[in-house]
C-alpha positions as CSV (number, residue, x, y, z in Angstrom):
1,X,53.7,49.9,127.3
2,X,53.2,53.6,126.8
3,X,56.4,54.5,128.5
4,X,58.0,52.1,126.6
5,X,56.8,53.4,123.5
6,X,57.3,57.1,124.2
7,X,60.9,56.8,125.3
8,X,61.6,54.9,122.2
9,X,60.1,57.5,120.4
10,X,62.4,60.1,121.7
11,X,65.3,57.8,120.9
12,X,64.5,58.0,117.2
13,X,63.6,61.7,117.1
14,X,66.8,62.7,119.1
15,X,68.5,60.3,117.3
16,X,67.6,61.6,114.0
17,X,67.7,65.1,114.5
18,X,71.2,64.4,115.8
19,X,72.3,63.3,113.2
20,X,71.0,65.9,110.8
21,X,72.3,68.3,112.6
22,X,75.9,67.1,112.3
23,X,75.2,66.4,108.7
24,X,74.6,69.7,108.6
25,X,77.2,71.2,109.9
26,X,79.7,69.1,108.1
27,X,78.6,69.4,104.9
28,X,77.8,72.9,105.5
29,X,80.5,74.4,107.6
30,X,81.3,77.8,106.2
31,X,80.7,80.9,107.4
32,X,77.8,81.3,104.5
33,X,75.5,78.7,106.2
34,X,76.0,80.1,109.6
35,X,72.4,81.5,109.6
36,X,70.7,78.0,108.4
37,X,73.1,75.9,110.8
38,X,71.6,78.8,114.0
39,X,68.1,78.8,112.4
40,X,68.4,74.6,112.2
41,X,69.6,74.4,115.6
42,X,66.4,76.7,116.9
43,X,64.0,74.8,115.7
44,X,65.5,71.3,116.5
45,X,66.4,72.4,119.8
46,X,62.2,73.6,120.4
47,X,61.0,70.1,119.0
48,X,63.4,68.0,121.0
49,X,62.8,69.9,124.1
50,X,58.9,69.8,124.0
51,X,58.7,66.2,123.1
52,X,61.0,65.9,126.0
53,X,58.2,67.0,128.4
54,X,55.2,65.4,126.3
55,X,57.1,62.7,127.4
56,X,59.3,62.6,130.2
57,X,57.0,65.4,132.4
58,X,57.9,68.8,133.5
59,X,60.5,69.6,135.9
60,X,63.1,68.0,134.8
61,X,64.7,70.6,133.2
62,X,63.6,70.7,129.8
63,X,61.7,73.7,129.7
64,X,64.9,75.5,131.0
65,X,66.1,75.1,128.1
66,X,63.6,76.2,126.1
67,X,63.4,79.3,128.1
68,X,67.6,79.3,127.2
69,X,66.7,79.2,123.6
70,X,64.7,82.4,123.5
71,X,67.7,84.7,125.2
72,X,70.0,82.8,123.0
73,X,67.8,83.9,119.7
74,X,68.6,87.2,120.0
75,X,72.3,86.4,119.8
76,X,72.1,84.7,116.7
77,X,73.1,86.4,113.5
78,X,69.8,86.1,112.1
79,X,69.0,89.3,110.6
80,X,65.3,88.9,109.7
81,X,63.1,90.7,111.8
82,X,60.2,88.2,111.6
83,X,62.1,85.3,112.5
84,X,63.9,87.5,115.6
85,X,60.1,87.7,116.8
86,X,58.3,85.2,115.8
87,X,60.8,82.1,117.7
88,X,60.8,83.9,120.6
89,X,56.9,84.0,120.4
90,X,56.8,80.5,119.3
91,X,59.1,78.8,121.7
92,X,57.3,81.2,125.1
93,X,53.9,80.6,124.0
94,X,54.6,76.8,123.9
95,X,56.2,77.2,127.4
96,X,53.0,78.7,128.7
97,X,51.2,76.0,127.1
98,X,53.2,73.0,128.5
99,X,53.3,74.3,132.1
100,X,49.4,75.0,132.0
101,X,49.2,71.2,131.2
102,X,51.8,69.3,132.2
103,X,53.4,71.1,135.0
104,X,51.0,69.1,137.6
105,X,51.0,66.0,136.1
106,X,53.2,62.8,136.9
107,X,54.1,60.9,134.4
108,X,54.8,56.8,134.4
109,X,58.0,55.8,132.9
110,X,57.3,52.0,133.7
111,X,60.2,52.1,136.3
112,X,63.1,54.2,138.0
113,X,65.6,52.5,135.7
114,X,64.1,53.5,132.5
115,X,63.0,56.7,133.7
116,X,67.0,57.8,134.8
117,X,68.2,56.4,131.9
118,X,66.0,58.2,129.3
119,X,66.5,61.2,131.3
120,X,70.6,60.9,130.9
121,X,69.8,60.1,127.3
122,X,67.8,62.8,126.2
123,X,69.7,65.0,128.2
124,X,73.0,64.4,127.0
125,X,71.9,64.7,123.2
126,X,70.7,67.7,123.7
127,X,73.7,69.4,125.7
128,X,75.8,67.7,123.0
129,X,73.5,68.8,120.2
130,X,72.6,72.4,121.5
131,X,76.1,73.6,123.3
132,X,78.8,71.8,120.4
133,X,76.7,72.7,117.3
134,X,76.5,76.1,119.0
135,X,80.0,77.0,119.6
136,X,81.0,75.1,116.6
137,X,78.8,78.0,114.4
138,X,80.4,81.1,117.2
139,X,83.8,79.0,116.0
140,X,83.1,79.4,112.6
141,X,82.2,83.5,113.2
142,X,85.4,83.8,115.1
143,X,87.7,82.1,112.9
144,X,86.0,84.2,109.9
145,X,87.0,87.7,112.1
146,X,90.4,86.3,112.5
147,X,90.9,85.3,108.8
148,X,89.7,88.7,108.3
149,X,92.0,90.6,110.8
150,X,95.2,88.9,110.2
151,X,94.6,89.6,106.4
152,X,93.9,93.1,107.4
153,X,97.2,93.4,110.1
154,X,99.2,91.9,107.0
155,X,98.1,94.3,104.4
156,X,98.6,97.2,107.2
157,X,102.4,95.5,107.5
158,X,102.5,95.7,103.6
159,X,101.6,99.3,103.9
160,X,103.9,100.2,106.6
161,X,107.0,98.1,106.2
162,X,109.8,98.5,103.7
163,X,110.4,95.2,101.9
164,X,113.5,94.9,101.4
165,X,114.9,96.3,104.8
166,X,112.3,95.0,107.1
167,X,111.9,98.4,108.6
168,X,109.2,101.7,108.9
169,X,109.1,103.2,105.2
170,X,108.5,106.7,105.0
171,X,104.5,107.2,106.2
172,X,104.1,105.6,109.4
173,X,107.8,107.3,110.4
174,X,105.7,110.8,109.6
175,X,103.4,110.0,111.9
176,X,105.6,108.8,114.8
177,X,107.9,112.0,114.4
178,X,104.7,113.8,114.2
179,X,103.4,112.1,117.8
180,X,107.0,113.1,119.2
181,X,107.2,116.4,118.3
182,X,104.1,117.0,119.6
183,X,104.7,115.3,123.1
184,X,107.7,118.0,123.0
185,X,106.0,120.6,122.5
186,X,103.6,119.6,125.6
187,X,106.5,118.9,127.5
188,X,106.0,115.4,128.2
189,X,109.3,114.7,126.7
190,X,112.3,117.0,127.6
191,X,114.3,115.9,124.4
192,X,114.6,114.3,120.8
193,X,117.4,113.7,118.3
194,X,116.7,113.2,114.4
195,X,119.6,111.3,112.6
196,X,119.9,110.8,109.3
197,X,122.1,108.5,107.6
198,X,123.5,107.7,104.2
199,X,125.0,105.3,103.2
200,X,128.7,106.9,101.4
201,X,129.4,106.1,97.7
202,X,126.1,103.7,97.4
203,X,126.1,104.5,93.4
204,X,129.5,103.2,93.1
205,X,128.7,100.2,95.3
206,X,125.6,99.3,92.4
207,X,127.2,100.2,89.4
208,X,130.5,98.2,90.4
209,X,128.5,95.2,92.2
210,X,125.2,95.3,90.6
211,X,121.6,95.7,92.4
212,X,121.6,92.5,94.1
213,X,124.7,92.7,96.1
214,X,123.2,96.9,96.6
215,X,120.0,94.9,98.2
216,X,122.7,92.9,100.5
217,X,124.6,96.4,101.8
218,X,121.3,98.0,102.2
219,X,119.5,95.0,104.2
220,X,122.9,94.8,105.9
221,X,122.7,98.6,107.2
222,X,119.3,98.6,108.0
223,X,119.8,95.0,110.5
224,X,122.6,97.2,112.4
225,X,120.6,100.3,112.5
226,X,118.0,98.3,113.8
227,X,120.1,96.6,116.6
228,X,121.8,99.7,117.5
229,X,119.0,102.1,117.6
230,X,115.6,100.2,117.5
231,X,116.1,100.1,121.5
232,X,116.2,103.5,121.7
233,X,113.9,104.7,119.2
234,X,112.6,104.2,116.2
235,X,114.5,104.0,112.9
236,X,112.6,103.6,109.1
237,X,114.0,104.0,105.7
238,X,113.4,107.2,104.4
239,X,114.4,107.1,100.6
240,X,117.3,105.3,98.5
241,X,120.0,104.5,100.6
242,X,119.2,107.2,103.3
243,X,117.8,106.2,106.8
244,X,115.9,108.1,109.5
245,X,116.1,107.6,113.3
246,X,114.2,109.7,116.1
247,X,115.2,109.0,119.6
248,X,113.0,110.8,122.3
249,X,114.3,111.5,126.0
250,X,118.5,110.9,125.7
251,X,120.6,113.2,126.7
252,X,123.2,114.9,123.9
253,X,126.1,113.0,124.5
254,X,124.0,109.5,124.8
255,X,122.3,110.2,121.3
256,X,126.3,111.4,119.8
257,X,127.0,107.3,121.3
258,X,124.1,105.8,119.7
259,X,125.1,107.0,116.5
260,X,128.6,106.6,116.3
261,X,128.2,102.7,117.4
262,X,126.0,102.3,114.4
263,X,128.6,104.1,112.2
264,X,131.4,101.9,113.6
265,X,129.0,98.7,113.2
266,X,128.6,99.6,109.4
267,X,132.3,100.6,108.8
268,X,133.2,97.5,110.4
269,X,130.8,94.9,108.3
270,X,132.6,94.3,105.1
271,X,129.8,92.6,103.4
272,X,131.2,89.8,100.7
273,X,134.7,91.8,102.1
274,X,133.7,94.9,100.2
275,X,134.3,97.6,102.7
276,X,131.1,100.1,102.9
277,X,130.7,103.2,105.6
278,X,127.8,105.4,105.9
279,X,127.7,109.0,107.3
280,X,125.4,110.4,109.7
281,X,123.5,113.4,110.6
282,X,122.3,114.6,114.2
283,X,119.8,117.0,115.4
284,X,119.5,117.2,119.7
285,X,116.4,119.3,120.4
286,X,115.0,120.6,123.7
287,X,113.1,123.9,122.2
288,X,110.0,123.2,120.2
289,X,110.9,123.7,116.4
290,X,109.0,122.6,113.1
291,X,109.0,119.1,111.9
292,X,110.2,120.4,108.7
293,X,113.1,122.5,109.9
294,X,114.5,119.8,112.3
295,X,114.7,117.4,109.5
296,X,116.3,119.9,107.2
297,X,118.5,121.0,109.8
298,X,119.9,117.4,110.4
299,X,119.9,116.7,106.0
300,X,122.6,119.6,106.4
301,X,124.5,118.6,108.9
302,X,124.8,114.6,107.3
303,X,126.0,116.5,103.9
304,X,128.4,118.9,105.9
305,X,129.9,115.2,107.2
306,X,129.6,113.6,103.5
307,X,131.7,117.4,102.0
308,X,134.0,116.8,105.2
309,X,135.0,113.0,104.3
310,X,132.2,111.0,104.8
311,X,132.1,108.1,107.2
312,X,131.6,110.3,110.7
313,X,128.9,111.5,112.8
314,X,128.2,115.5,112.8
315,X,126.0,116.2,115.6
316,X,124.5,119.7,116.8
317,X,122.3,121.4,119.6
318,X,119.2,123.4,118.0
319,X,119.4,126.5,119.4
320,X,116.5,128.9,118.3
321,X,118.3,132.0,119.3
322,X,120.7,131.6,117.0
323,X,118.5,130.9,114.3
């Protein structure tokens, strides 16, 4: 009749605690309650696992998870120093205590059937209790860090991103012409272009078209910029109308290419049928030269294109000698 009772008793207790426990966790499933939901789940877990044995005996693998729970403590996010110690204390010294008494006892379960079956029971609530509650609460840190990166990446993207073309603004382009100037000078690049481009006559485009259809021709240059020479480099919009592109480790007549089949893809567009062109600018460097210079350099020689009739490429070799 004991065995009947005490199994029935752990039917109830698992039962209830259970069900707290998911109560718990639906009601309280936000990243503020983490700590009560871990703390909840400790203490449960200890009293469900020691009645376990008071009832079912030792060795069945109860007290293995009890001995789980104290490694798993100091994984929690609980930041209180007391608790860290004092459930780990609690849950060893009641280990110590069960295996002193029960760990050579047998205990009578009335028959095999009932004893399996309360075993499977008990077992099973607990695994489902302990292991989904607990990555249910790890779920709920993780997805909280995720929230919190994507919203970080996307305020980075704000930073970083023109709106209106879709590609570098100025900053981040500083620092990438700053990383490949450098990895010239070390030599671990033999060669970079800077090209500038500008759109021709963009004033008159706004002031006979309006802003909006000025949004379309820019958003229009920047997407064939892009395709042309995102593959080869990297490409942002450096101000206004005007575009920057650095391409490391082309030779001369490659980076003249590139350019020109980005001029001939603007020329060639006719957004809304209003024809538009852009000139371009183009820098080849093998010789270490300031970031500075290089982009003044290439400014030049895009205005000495605009002065000589606009819609072409003007390209040059730096040459330090002759400087």
């Amino acid at each position: 009749m004991f065995a009947y009772s005490g199994i029935f008793f752990l039917f109830i207790n698992f039962a209830i605690c259970f069900f707290v426990s998911m109560a718990l966790y639906i009601d309280f499933n936000e990243p503020k309650f983490e700590k009560i939901i871990k703390l909840w789940i400790q203490l449960s877990a200890t009293y469900i696992m020691v009645s376990s044995i008071l009832v079912l005996g030792w060795g069945y693998g109860f007290e293995l998870f009890l001995l789980e729970l104290i490694a798993i403590n100091y994984a929690s996010p609980l930041k209180n120093l007391i608790l860290k110690i004092t459930l780990p204390l609690l849950q060893l010294t009641l280990f110590i205590i069960l295996y002193f008494t029960f760990s050579g006892l047998d205990v009578n379960y009335g028959s095999e059937t009932i004893k399996h079956i309360s075993f499977i029971f008990c077992f099973c609530m607990i695994a489902v209790k302990f292991f989904v509650l607990q990555d249910n609460t790890n779920t709920i840190s993780t997805l909280d860090i995720i929230a919190t990166q994507k919203q970080n990446i996307s305020y980075k993207n704000i930073a970083e991103i023109d709106y209106l073309t879709g590609l570098y603004n100025r900053a981040p382009m500083n620092e990438i012409i700053s990383k490949h100037f450098k990895m010239l000078s070390n030599h671990q690049i033999r060669s970079l272009a800077i090209i500038l481009c500008d759109i021709d006559n963009f004033k008159n485009v706004n002031d006979t078209y309006g802003h909006i259809f000025g949004d379309i021709v820019l958003s229009k240059v920047a997407e064939i910029l892009n395709i042309k020479i995102s593959k080869f480099g990297k490409i942002c919009r450096w101000g206004g109308e005007e575009f920057l592109a650095i391409i490391p480790a082309q030779n001369f007549k490659k980076c003249i290419q590139i350019a020109e089949s980005a001029r001939i893809a603007i020329h060639s567009a006719n957004p809304d049928k209003v024809p538009i062109s852009a000139t371009f600018g183009l820098l080849y460097i093998e010789d270490p030269i300031e970031i500075n210079q290089a982009i003044s350099i290439a400014d030049n020689l895009l205005y000495r294109g605009k002065n000589q009739g606009k819609n072409q490429v003007v390209s040059e070799k730096y040459e330090p000698n002759q400087r």
